[in-house]
N, C-alpha and C positions, 0 to 999 in steps of 0.2 A: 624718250630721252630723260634725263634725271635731271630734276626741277633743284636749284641748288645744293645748300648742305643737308637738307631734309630727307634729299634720296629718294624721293615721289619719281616715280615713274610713268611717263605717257604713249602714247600709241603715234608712231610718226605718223603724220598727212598729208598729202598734198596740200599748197597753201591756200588753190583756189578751191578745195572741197572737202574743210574736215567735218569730221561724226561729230553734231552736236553731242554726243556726252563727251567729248574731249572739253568742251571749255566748260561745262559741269565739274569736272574732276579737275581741273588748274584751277579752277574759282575756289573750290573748297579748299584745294591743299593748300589757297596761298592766306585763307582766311584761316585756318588752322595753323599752319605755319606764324602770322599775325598773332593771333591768340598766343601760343606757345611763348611766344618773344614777350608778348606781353607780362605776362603770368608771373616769367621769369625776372623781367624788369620788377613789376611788381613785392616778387619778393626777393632781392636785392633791396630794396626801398626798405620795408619793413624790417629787415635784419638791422640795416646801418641805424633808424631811427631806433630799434630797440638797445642796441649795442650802447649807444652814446648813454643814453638813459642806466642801463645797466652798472656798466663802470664809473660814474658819477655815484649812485647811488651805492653800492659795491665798498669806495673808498670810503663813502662819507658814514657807513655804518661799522666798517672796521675802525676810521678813527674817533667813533662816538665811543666806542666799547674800550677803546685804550685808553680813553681818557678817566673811565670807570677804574679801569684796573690803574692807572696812576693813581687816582684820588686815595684807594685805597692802599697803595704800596706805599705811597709815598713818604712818611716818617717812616719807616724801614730802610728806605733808600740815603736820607737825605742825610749831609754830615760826618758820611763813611769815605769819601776820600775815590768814591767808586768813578772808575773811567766813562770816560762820555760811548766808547764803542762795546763796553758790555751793559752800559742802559741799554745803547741800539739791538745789542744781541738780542736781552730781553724780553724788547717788542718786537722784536721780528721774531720769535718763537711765538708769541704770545697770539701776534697775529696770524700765524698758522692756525693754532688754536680757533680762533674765531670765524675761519672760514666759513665752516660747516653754518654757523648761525646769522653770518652775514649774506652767505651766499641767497634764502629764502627770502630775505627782506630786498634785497637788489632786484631780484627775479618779479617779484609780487611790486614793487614801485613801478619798475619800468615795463611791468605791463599793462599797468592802469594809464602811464604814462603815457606809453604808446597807441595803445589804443581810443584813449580818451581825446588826442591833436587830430586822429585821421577822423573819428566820429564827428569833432567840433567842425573842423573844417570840409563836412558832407565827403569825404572821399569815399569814406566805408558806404554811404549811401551810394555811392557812385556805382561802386565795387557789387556791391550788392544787384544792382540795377543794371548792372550787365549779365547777370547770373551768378557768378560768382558768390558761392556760399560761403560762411561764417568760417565752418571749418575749415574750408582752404584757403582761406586767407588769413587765418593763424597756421596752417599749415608749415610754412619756413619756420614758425617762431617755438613749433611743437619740436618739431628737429630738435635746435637749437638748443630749447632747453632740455630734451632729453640728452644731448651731448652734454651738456652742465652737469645733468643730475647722476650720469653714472661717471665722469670726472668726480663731482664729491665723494661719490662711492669710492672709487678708488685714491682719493685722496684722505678718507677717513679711516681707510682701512690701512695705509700704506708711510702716509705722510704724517696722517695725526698721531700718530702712538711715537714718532721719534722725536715730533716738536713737543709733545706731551714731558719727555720724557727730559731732552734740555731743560727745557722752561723751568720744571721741576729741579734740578739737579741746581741750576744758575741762579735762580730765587733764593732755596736754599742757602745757597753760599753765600748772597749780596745779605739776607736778614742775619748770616750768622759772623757776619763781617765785624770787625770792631770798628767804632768810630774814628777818623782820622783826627792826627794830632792835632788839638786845638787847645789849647790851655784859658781856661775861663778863670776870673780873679772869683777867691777865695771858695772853688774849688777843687777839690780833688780829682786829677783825670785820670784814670788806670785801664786805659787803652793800652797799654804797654805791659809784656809778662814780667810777672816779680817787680814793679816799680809803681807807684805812687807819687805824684808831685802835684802842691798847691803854691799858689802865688797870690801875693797880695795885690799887686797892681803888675799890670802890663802893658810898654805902649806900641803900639801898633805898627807906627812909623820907623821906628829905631829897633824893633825887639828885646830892648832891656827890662828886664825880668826885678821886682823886689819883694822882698821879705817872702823868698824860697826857702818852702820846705820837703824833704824826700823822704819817702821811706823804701831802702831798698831790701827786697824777699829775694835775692835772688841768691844769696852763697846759704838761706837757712829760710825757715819757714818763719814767722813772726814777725813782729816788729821791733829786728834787731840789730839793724844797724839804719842811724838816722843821721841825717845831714839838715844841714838849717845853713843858710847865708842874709846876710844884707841884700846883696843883687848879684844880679848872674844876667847870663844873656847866650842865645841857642842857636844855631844852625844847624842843619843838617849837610852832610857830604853829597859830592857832587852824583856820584849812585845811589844817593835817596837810601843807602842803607842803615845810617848810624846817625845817631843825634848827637851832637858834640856841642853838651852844655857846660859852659864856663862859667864859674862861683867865684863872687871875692866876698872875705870879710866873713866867715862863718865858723862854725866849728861841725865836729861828724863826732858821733857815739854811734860805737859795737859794741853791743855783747855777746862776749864769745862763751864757747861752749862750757856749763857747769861743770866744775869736777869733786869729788868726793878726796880727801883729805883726814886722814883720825876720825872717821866718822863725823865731818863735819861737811855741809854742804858749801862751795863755794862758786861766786858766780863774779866771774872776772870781766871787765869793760876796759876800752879802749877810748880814753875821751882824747881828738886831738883840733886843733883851731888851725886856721889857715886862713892865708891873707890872696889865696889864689889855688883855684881847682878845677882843673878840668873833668866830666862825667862824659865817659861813653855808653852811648846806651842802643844796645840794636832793636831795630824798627821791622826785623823779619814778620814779626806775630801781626805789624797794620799792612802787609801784604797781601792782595787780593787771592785767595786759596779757591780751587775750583772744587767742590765736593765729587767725592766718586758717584758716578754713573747708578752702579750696582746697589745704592743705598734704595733707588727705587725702580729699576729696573724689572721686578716684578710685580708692580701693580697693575691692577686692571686697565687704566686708562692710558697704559703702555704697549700693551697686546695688540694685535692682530685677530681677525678673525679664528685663522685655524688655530692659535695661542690660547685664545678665546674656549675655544671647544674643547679642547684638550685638556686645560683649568677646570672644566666644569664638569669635565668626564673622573678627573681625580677626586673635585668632590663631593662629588654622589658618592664612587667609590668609600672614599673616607667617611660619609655617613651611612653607609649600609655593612662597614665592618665594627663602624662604632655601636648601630644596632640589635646586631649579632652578637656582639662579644658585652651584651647589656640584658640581652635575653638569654644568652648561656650562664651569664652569673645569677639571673631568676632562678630557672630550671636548679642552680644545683644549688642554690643558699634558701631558698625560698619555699615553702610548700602551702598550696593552697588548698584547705582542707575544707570540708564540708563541715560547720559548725552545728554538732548533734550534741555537746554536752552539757546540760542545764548547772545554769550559775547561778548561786544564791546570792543575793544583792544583800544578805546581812554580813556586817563588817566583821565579825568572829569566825565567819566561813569562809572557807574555801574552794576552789575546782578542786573536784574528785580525782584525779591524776596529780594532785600536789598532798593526798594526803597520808601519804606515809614517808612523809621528810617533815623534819624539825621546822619551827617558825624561824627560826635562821636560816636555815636552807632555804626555805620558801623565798624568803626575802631576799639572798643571795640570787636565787634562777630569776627570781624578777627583773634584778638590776640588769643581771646579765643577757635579760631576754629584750627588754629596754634599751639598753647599750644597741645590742646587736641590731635595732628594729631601726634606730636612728643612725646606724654605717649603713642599709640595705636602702633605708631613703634619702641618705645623702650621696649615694652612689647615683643613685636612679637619676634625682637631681641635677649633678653635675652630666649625665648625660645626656640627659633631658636640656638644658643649658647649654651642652657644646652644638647638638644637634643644630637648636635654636642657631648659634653663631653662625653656625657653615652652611644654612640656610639663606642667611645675611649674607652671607659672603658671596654663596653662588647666586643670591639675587642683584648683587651688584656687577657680576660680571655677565650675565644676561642683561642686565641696563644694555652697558658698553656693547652687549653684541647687536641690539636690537639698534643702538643708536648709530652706528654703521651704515644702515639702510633705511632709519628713519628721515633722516633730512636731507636725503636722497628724492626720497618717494614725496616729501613735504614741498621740496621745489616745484613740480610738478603740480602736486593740489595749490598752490598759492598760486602758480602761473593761469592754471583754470578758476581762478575766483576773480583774480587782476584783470585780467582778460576782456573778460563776457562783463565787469563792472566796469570797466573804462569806458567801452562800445555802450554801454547803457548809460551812464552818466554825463558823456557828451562835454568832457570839459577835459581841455589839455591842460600845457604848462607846468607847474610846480604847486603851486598851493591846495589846489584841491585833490588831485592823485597822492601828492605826499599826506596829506588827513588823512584820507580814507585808507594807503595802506598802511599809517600808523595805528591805527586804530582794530583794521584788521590785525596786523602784526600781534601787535599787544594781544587779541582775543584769542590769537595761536598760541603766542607764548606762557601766557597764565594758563590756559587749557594744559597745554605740556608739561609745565612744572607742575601742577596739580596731578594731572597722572601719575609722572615719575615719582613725587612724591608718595604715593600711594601704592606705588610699584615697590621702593624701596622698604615700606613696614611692613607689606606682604600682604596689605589690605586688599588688592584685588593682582589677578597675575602681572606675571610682569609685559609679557605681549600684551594685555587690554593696558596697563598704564601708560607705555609709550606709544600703541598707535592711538593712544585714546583722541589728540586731537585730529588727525587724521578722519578719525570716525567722524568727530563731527562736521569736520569742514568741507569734507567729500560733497557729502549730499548739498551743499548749500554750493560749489561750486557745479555740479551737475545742475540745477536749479539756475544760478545766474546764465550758465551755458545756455539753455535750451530758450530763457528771456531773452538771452540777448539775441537767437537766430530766427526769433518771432517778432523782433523790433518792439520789444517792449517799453513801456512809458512809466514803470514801476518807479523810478528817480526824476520823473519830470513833473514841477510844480504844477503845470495845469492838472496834468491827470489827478492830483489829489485836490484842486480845488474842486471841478466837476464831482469828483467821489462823495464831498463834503458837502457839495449844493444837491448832489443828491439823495443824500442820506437826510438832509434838513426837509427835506418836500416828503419825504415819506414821513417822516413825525409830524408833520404839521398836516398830512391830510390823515393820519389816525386818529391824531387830538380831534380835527374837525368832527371825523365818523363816529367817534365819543361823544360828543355833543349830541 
């Protein structure tokens, strides 16, 4: 009959006489079955404690990085008049962007995290001590983050190049914004096109404006028509479109255009005084403009993979017909002879091939052999130099493809470091998990930028400068692995104290044997 949902199957009996191996085989299915449920309960547990840890750790490293990119945006931003949902736009592009570099630091916390409260609290001893091995009991957590880690893949390849590409577009725009109206005493503010206005005092309360002066560019270029008042005072219309400043007590000077008269130059003005003036003046130009898309729509850290391959396929292309069409101008401008003709170093003499032309002539082929010598290496040059450029170029777009699948692959190496050091270190909670994987962090991320950087001048290729930390951190995560499935003591203060009493007894019985 079938022994629940497990589907074990037994041998029916009579009740007063079954085959002893019938309760053999229920004994074991149901301690297996036991087992299973267990395993499972087990990891369930381990998901949810890594999860919570994860997304705490997750946010608080996406808004540590914003608060970076604030500090530094921030006079760009501030003063422009800029709306409160296209800051938000901004960081939510921004923090697309950060994924990819937050996501390794969350993964690597919350697995020191996690493993560091079940060590503290002997479960993993527990665990352990039922059988249950090291690796099957990060087994749920290996899933898990390989479900992460080819999610960033496809969020790096797919998501990052459009927030790339906002982010870009929308920054752009908010740095090349003009300042919003603000008029500062005894300033000039020229936030507005073709207008100019200072003031000598202004009160805040009332908005009455004194000792206004304008200069308006807008019917001519210069400074040719000028307004001055006693006080004035401003508002703007109710559609925020038009400034409607009011002048009493002033006068305005134009001057209009020169005109020629009997050969006489004349330049005719307009002076007229006024006891009441209204100025309109439009505000379209302090209007938030979004830049076009296309201004960087083709850069590298906008691409896609196959966008990616394609770019780099062109420029190879383009430096293998810049090479060709550099060696074809050799071959036919160029000749490299084999130097058989003896030259007399006295300065009254000449090469034997220059002597039957006049010392003018001579001197003429020379200029022109000189001339020519410095167009053949300034060609070479500049090719030499573009070469170089589109080198640069395809090396930067190899970064971007390699970086696709590098902090993919990195979540994974940080996950096996966090891991097997939590289960060694034996200390949960926050303070001690968070040190150790800042610290790690940091030793990744300088490793990384040092590569990249060295990827970018061409110092070493660009595959070794991006997996370079990778390289390193592998082995030292295979290393904490295999301590920590040997229950190692490598982080535990006694075992260095002992190490240290007995490194002291071997020098004190050498000295002895000295003696």
């Amino acid at each position: 009959m079938p022994f629940g949902k497990w589907g074990f199957t037994f041998q029916h009996c009579p009740p007063h006489n079954p085959p002893p191996h019938a309760y053999f085989n229920l004994h074991n299915s149901v301690i297996f079955a036991v087992r299973i449920s267990e395993v499972n309960k087990i990891s369930i547990l381990l998901i949810r404690s890594f999860l919570g840890p994860f997304i705490v750790s997750f946010l608080v490293s996406i808004f540590i990085f914003e608060l970076q990119f604030v500090w530094l945006y921030l006079d760009d931003m501030m003063g422009k008049g800029i709306e409160f949902w296209v800051i938000m736009q901004l960081l939510a592009y921004f923090s697309a962007r950060l994924v990819s570099m937050a996501l390794p630091m969350a993964i690597l916390m919350a697995s020191v995290m996690t493993m560091g409260n079940l060590a503290e609290h002997y479960e993993l001893a527990s665990l352990k001590s039922a059988g249950i091995s090291l690796l099957r009991i990060l087994r749920p957590l290996i899933v898990v983050v390989s479900l992460m880690s080819i999610g960033a893949f496809f969020f790096a390849n797919n998501v990052w190049p459009i927030a790339n590409l906002k982010f870009r577009t929308l920054l752009y725009s908010i740095t090349k914004q003009r300042p919003a109206l603000n008029l500062i005493e005894h300033q000039f503010y020229t936030g507005i096109d073709d207008i100019a206005i200072r003031v000598g005092n202004k009160n805040e309360e009332t908005g009455e404006l004194t000792d206004v002066l304008i200069y308006d560019h807008r019917t001519q270029r210069g400074n040719k028509t000028v307004i001055r008042a006693e006080k004035g005072s401003m508002k703007q219309t109710d559609d925020e479109r038009y400034l409607m400043l009011t002048l009493y007590n002033g006068y305005s000077y134009d001057e209009q255009k020169e005109t020629v008269k009997a050969s006489e130059r004349i330049f005719p003005s307009i002076s007229n005084s006024f006891s009441e003036q209204i100025l309109r003046i439009d505000l379209s130009s302090l209007e938030f403009q979004k830049a076009d898309e296309e201004l960087f729509a083709h850069a590298y850290e906008m691409m896609t993979i196959n966008q990616l391959d394609a770019t780099v396929d062109t420029i190879d292309q383009k430096i293998i017909n810049r090479q060709d069409e550099a060696q074809r101008y050799v071959l036919k401008n160029i000749a490299l002879l084999r130097d058989s003709v003896p030259i007399k170093l006295e300065a009254e003499s000449s090469a034997p091939f220059l002597l039957g032309f006049a010392n003018t002539q001579q001197s003429r082929i020379f200029d022109v052999a000189q001339k020519l010598a410095r167009q053949h290496q300034d060609f070479l040059k500049s090719t030499l130099d573009e070469v170089v450029t589109k080198n640069n170029f395809k090396r930067r777009h190899l970064i971007e493809w390699h970086r696709k699948f590098f902090f993919a692959v990195a979540s994974l190496v940080l996950f096996f470091i966090g891991a097997p050091l939590g289960a060694i270190i034996r200390k949960g909670g926050i303070a001690m998990p968070a040190l150790v994987a800042f610290i790690l962090f940091i030793v990744y991320y300088v490793i990384m930028v040092i590569g990249e950087k060295m990827a970018k001048i061409g110092t070493i290729d660009v595959w070794l400068g991006m997996w370079l930390s990778t390289f390193v951190l592998f082995p030292v995560g295979v290393f904490l692995t295999w301590k920590a499935m040997n229950d190692s003591s490598i982080m535990d203060k006694e075992f260095y104290g002992k190490l240290i009493k007995k490194l002291k007894a071997r020098f004190v019985k050498s000295d002895v044997a000295k003696a």
